[in-house]
Each structure stands twice: as C-alpha cells, then as structure tokens.
N, C-alpha and C positions, 0 to 999 in steps of 0.2 A: 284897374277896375275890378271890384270885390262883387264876386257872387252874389243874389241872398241868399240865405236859407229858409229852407221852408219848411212852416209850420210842424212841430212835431222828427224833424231830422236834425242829426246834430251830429256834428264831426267834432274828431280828438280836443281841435281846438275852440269851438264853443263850450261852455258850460251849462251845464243844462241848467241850471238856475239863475237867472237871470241879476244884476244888480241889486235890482228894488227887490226882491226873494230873498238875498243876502242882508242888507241889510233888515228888512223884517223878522228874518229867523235869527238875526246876531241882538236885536230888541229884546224879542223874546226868551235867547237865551240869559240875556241881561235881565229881564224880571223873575226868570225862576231862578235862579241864585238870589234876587234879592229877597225874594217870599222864603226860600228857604233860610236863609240868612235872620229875617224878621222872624219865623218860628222855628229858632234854629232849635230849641227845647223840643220839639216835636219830631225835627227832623232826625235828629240823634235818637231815638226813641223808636222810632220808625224803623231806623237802622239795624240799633241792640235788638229788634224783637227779628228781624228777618235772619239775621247771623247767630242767635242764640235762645233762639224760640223753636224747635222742629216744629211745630205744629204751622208754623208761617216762614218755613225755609222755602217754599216756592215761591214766595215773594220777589227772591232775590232773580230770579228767571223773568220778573214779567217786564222788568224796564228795558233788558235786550230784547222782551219778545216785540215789545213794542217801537222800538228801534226798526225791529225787522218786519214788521208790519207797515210803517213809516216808507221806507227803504223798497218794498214790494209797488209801492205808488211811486214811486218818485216821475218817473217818465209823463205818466197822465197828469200827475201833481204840478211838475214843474210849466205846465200850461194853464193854471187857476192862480191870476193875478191875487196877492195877499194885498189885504187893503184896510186900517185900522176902523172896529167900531164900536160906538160907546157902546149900546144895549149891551154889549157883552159881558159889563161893568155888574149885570144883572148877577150873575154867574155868581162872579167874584164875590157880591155880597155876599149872596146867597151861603157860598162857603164862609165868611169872615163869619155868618152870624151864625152857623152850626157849628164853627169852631168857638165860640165866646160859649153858647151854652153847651157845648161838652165840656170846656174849659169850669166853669159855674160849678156845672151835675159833677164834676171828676168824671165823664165817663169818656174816656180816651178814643173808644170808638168817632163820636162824635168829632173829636179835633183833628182824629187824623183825617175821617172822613172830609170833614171841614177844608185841610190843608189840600188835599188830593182837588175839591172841587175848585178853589182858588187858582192853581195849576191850569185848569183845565179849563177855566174862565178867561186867563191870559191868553191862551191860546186864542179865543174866540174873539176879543177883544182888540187882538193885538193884528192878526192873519184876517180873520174878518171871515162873516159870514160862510162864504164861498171854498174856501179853506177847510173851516169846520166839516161842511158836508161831507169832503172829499174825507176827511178826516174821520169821518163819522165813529167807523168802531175800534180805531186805533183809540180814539178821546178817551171812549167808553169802555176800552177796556184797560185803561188808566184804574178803573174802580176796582179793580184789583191789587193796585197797591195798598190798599186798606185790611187789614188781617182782621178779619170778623170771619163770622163760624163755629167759634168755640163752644157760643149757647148748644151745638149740636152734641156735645160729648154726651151730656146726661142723655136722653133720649138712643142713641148711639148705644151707650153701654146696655142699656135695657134689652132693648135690641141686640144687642150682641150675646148677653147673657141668655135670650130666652132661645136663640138659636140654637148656644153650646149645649147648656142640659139635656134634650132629647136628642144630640147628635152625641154624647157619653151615654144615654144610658141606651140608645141603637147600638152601639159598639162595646156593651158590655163593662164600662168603666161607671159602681158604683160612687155616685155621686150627690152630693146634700147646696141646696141654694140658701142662700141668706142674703137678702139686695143683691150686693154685687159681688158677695163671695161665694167662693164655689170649694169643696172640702172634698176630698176624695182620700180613702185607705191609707194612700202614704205624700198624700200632698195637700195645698192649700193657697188657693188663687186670688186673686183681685183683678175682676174686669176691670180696672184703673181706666183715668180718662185717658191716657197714653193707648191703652188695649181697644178702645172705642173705636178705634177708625176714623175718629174725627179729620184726623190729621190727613190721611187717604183722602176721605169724601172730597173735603177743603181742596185741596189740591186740584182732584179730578174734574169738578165745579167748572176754574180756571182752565184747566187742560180739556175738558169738553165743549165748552163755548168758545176756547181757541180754532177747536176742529170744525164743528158745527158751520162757526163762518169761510173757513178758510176751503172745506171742502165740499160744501153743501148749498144748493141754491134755495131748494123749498124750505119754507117755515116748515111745514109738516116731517120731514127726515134729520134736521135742526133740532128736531125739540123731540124726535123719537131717540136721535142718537146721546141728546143730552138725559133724558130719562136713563138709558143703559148706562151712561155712564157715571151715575148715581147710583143705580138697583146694584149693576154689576160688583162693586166695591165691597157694598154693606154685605151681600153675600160672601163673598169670598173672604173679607173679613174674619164673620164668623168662620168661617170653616179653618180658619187662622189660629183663631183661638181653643177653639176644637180640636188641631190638630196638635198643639202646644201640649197641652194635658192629660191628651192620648199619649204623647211620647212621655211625657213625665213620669205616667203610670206605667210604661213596659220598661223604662230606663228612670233616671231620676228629674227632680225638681230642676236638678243645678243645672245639668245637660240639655234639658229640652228648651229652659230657659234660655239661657245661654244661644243655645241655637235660632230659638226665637225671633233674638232682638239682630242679629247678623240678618236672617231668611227675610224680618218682616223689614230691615234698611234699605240693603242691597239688590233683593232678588223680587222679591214680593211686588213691590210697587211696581217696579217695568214688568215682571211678569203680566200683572193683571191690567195693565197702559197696553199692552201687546195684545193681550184679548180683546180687550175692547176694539182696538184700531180693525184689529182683523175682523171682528163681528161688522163692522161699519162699513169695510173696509169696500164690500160688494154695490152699496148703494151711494158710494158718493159721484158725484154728478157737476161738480165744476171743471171747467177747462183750466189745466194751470196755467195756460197761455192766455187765459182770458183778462183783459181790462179788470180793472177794481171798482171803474165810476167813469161815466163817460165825461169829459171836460168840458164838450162844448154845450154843456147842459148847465154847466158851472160858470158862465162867462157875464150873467147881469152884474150889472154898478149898482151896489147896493147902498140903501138911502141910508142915513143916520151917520156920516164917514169922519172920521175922525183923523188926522194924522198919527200918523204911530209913533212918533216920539210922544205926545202928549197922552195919548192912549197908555204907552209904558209907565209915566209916570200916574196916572188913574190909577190903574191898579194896586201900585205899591200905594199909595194913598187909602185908597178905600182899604186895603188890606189892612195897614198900621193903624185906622182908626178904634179896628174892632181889638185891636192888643190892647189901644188904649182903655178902650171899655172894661177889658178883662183886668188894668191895673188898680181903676177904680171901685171894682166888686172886690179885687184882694185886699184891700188898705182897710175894709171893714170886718176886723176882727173882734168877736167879743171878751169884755173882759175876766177872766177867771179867778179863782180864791188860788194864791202861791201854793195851799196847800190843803190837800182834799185828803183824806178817812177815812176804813170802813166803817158800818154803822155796827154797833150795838143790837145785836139780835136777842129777844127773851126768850130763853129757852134754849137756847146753842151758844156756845161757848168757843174762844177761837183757838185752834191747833193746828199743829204743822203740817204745812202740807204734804200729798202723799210721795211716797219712794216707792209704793209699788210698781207704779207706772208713770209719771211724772206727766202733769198736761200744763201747758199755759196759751189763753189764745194769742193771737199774734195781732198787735195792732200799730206796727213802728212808729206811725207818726204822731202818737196821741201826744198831747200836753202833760199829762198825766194817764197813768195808768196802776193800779192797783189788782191786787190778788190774794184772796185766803179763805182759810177752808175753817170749815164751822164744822162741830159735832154735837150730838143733843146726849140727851142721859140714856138713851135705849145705845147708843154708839155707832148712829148714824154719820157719815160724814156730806158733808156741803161744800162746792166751792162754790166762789161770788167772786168775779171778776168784774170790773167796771174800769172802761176808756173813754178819756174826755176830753173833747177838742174846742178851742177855741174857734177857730175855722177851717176847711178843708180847701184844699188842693194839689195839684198832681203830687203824689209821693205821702201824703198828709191826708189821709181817703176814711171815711167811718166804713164803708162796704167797698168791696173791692177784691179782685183776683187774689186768693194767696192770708188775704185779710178775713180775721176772724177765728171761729172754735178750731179751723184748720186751716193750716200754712201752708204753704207749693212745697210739695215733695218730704210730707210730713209724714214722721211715722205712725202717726193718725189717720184712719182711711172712715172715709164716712160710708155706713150702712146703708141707710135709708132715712127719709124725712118720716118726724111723726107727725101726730096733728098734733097743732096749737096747742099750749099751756097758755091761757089769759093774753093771747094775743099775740106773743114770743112765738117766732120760729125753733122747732126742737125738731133733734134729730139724732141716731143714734150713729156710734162711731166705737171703734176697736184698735184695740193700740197694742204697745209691746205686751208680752206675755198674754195673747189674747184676753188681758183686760179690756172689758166692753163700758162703754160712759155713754148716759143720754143727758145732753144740752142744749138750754133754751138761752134763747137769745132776742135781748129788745132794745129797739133805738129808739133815743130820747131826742126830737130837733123840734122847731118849731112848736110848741105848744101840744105833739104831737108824738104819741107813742105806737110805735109796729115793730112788726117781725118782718115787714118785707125790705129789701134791699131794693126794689125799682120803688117804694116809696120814698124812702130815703134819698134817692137820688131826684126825683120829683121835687121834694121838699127842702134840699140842698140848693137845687137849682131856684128854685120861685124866692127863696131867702136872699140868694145871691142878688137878683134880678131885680127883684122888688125892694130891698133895703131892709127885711126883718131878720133878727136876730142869728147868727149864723153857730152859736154854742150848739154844741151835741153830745150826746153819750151815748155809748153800748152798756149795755149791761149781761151780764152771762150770768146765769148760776147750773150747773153740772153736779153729777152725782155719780160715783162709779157703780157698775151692777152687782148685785151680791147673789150669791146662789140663790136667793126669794125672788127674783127680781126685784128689787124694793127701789131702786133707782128714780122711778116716778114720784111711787107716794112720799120719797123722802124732800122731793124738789117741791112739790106740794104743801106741805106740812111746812118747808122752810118757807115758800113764800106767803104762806100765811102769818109765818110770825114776823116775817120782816116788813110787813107791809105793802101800800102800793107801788110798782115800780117806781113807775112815775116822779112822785116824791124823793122818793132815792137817787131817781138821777140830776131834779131840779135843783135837789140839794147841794148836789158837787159840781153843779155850772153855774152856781148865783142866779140864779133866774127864777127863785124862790124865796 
C-alpha cells in the first residue's frame, strides 16, 4: 500500500511535473520549433544580429535569463494545471499581423517583434490562461528578445557631445565642436554612434527591469531603480568619452584610443552594472525565499478550453496564413525599363567622377542604380545619383540601416542634418582627407515625393497592403565643399537646371 503525497511535497521519486505538464510543455515545444521553422528567415536574422551586432549582444543572455526565471517558479508552477485555449489565438494573430506589415514596411523591427509575439501567444494558447499569469513577466520579458533602441544613438551622441566639450574645456584641453566632431591641438574625434552609449543604455534597460522585478516589490523603488539605471549610464558615458581625449591630449590619439575600446568592452560596463547594484543595493526589499505567485489563486477552469493538440496545430495555422499574406504582396512587382539613363542637364556637362575623395551611396538591392558627376562652365562639380527598385524587401530596402548617402562603418561620417532643399532630406558629412560634401536626398513611391524615411516606409507599406504601384526611387544629388562654401548654391543652381525631381524619377520607373 502507497502513501499519497501531499499537495506541494515531492520525494526523489515523484516529478514535480506531472504527465499532462509533460506533455503540454513537449506541444509547446513542438510549436516553437515549428514558428521558428515557418519564419526561419527571421529566425536566422535574429541570430546574425545577437552574435554579430554589439549593439544587441545582450540578446544572447536573455533566453537563459529567461530560462532561469522559468526554473525560479517551477515548484509553485508545477501546481497550476496547463490547459489549451483558443482566445490565445488572439496573441498569435496579433503577432502574424505585425509581422506581414513589417514584412510590407521592410521594417525588421516590426517582424521580429511580430515573431517574438507569436511565441508568446503559443504559450498562452497552448498552457492556457492560468499558466500565463503565473508566467506573467518571464512572457514579458521575452520582449527583449527584439533588438530595438537603436533610434537612441542619435539623441545619445548629442548628449554625449554636449557633456564632453565643457568637461575639455574644465580640464584645460582646447577644443572646437562641429555636430559630432570634436578637434583638439593634436587630435580629432567622432562621437560615432558606437561612442553614444547606445549600446550601454540598451543593455542596462534589460539588466534593470531584470533587477527591478526580481529584487523589488514597490512599483515606486522599481521605477526609481530603473530611472538610475538609465541616468546612471548616460553620465558615465560621457565622462568615457571625456576621459578618452583627455588621455589623447597628454599621450596620443593611437593610445588612448586603443585603451578606450579594451576599458569601454571589458571593464567599463561591469564597472558601472556594479554601481548601480550597489546604489540599489540598500533598498531592495524582496525575500529571495519568497513565492513568485501564489497557486492556489491560480486553480479556476477556465472557459473557452480547447484541447492542446488542436490548440498546437491553431497556431501553426494561423501563423502560416499571414506568410501566406506576405507571399501574395511579394509576387506584385512593378515592371521597369531593362535600361535607365542619366538625364541631360543644360548647362552642365558630364565628367569623371571625383579621386579626391571618392563617394557613392550604397543602395545594394536596387534594380538599377546609376552615378555621375556634372560640372558647369564656372567649374562647379555635381554628383546625381539615382536607385530604382521594382519592389522592396527584406535585403531589397529604399531606406534602411547602412542604406543610403552612408553605408555601416563608412568612411563617411555624417555631421549634421540641414534643412530641407525642396523637400529632400540634406545633410552634411566628412570624409577622407577632411573633404566635407553636403547631400540631398528624395524618394520617389507612390505618386509621392519626400525626404522622410518613416514616409517612405508608410507608403511602402499602404502600397504593399492595398495593391498600388510598388516602383520607387532615390534620388541624391551632392556637392563637395569648396573654400567658399559653394556646396549649396551649386546643388541649387543644378536643380534648377535639371528640373523637377519628380519627373526625373517617374522617368526611370515607367510610371510616366
């Protein structure tokens, strides 16, 4: 005659998870391989940016963190029967259908995000309500497998720039700003978006809303500790960067540099992870011995119940139907001229382009792309670059990271934004031999000309979506600076004689 056991106690040879637990978590693991599988394009992608992205290498920490957050429940867990249900299905759309319009827009944020919620609607779907709860911020902090943030560099560097200047010129090291250059006596800087701290902040985001929950019961000590762990970064940051330039000036460029990028990998980051814990460290307030969720608060039979084999295959269903969506928006590509032109300019004449400092933007997926440089009778020169796509997606992008007047890790560093030329985005930028070039730039889609890149993606996607015309173009025209500054008025003058963009790009997509 066999004992029972009771509720909540479990000897060597019970398992703490019970059959029906087994086979619900071996479902579930059978759906996320097949989603992964179904958007294995994404999932690779996901990957390559966590192993070869710094800026999203704490990625690769957050699936064991979550793991181990999983693993911290298991005991109260294994007492909240898992039990299939549809509404969960809600989830899963919801992801399929922000993954088809990032897929549309090209904006990757969107798919991965998309992918990540799909995941995480299985979960709900498959374990069922009751599960979920218990699960609550392990799910939710699944949303960090998405690498977004990056919008933070620019703001970051500004930020970071206005820091350094008056911490050089407190310390005696004369210094001259320009955007995001900094010039000093025997050196010469780039706050780069690498220099920003983006990559820090990003990080500390995920590492403080780890801490936050895991050590903190008040909302109010929660969201104070996650402020320092935001403020704390940006400052020290700067003083990073401050400190780099300071050392350059008493020793050199190559040295302090050098020392820099070691100080700011290895030491820097746990350094300032250490400050913070320790700043925190007085008011945290959870028992590590405490419950995670109480269970028996967790025990109703929840309405809408689904068996979970059929539940499993739901999801993979609804998930593959929004690919299918996404195959149907691909197949309508518009049709292009085999072979497009530059135009004939009156008044400028075409010559070789330059060897003083050599530029071309970068736009790899184009159908076509074209390039050359005009000069008029005063001996101005112009360049006019035009890229044109039949339709876009992933890899195949009109706007996008690395795409455009500058490429990822280009010897082109952009200055600063100007205002508007006729509607073009312009901006100025410095390249080899501190030759400096300011260029405009404007997209051609839809019936529709701008200089914005979230337009472009807007009107990408409503094309996709809706069935209108998916032809596009960039257009650039650049000027390098002359001792007069004449850079502007010569981009000026040229687009007066060249005419309206517009036309110019209608012309090299047949849509005219």
């Amino acid at each position: 005659m066999t004992a029972a056991v009771p509720a909540g106690e479990f000897t060597p040879a019970t398992p703490l998870f019970d059959a029906r637990w087994q086979r619900h978590a071996a479902m579930l693991a059978a759906v996320w391989l097949g989603l992964l599988a179904i958007f294995h394009t994404d999932a690779i992608d996901l990957a390559t940016i966590y192993w070869t992205n710094t800026t999203f290498g704490h990625c690769l920490f957050i699936a064991p963190v979550i793991a181990w957050l999983v693993w911290q429940r298991r005991t109260e867990l294994a007492l909240v029967s898992p039990q299939g249900w549809w509404p969960g299905l809600a989830l899963v759309a919801a992801g399929g259908f922000g993954w088809v319009l990032g897929d549309a827009a090209s904006v990757a944020l969107f798919r991965h995000a998309g992918l990540v919620l799909m995941l995480q609607g299985a979960v709900v779907t498959i374990l069922g309500p009751n599960v979920a709860r218990a699960l609550l911020f392990p799910l939710c902090y699944m949303a960090f497998l998405v690498p977004f943030g990056d919008f933070l560099e620019g703001p970051l560097q500004e930020i970071t720039t206005a820091m350094v200047i008056p911490l050089l010129h407190i310390t005696g090291v004369p210094a001259v700003v320009d955007g995001v250059l900094i010039t000093t006596p025997n050196g010469f800087f780039e706050i780069a978006e690498a220099c920003s701290g983006a990559k820090f902040v990003i990080a500390m985001v995920a590492f403080g809303v780890l801490v936050a929950n895991v050590c903190y019961l008040t909302w109010g000590k929660r969201v104070a500790f996650l402020a320092m762990a935001l403020i704390v970064p940006v400052i020290a940051n700067g003083i990073r960067a401050w400190a780099t330039i300071y050392a350059a000036w008493w020793t050199s460029v190559e040295r302090a540099t050098g020392m820099d990028h070691i100080v700011y990998g290895w030491v820097f980051f746990a350094a300032v992870m250490a400050v913070v814990l320790a700043i925190g460290w007085k008011w945290f307030d959870r028992d590590p011995d405490a419950a995670w969720f109480d269970p028996t608060a967790l025990q109703t039979v929840p309405s809408r119940r689904i068996e979970a084999p059929v539940a499993s295959l739901l999801v993979l269903l609804v998930a593959s139907l929004f690919l299918g969506w996404s195959s149907l928006n691909a197949a309508r590509a518009a049709p292009l001229p085999p072979q497009i032109d530059l135009p004939e300019v009156p008044g400028w004449q075409r010559t070789s382009l330059s060897t003083r400092a050599a530029w071309s933007p970068n736009y790899p997926g184009a159908d076509h792309f074209l390039i050359g440089r005009y000069a008029d009778a005063r001996g101005r020169a112009v360049d006019l670059a035009v890229a044109v796509y039949a339709n876009q997606h992933e890899g195949k992008e009109l706007v996008g990271f690395g795409i455009g007047a500058i490429r990822e890790n280009d010897k082109w560093v952009r200055i600063e934004g100007l205002p508007r030329i006729d509607g073009g985005q312009a901006l100025r930028m410095v390249g080899p031999a501190r030759v400096e070039r300011e260029t405009v730039t404007w997209y051609r889609l839809g019936g529709t000309l701008t200089g914005s890149d979230n337009r472009v993606k807007l009107m990408t996607l409503k094309n996709k979506m809706l069935g209108g015309s998916q032809a596009a173009a960039a257009v650039l025209v650049s000027a390098e600076q002359d001792g007069d500054g004449g850079a502007h008025a010569a981009i000026e003058d040229f687009l007066r004689a060249l005419g309206p963009v517009d036309a110019l790009a209608d012309r090299m997509t047949a849509t005219r």
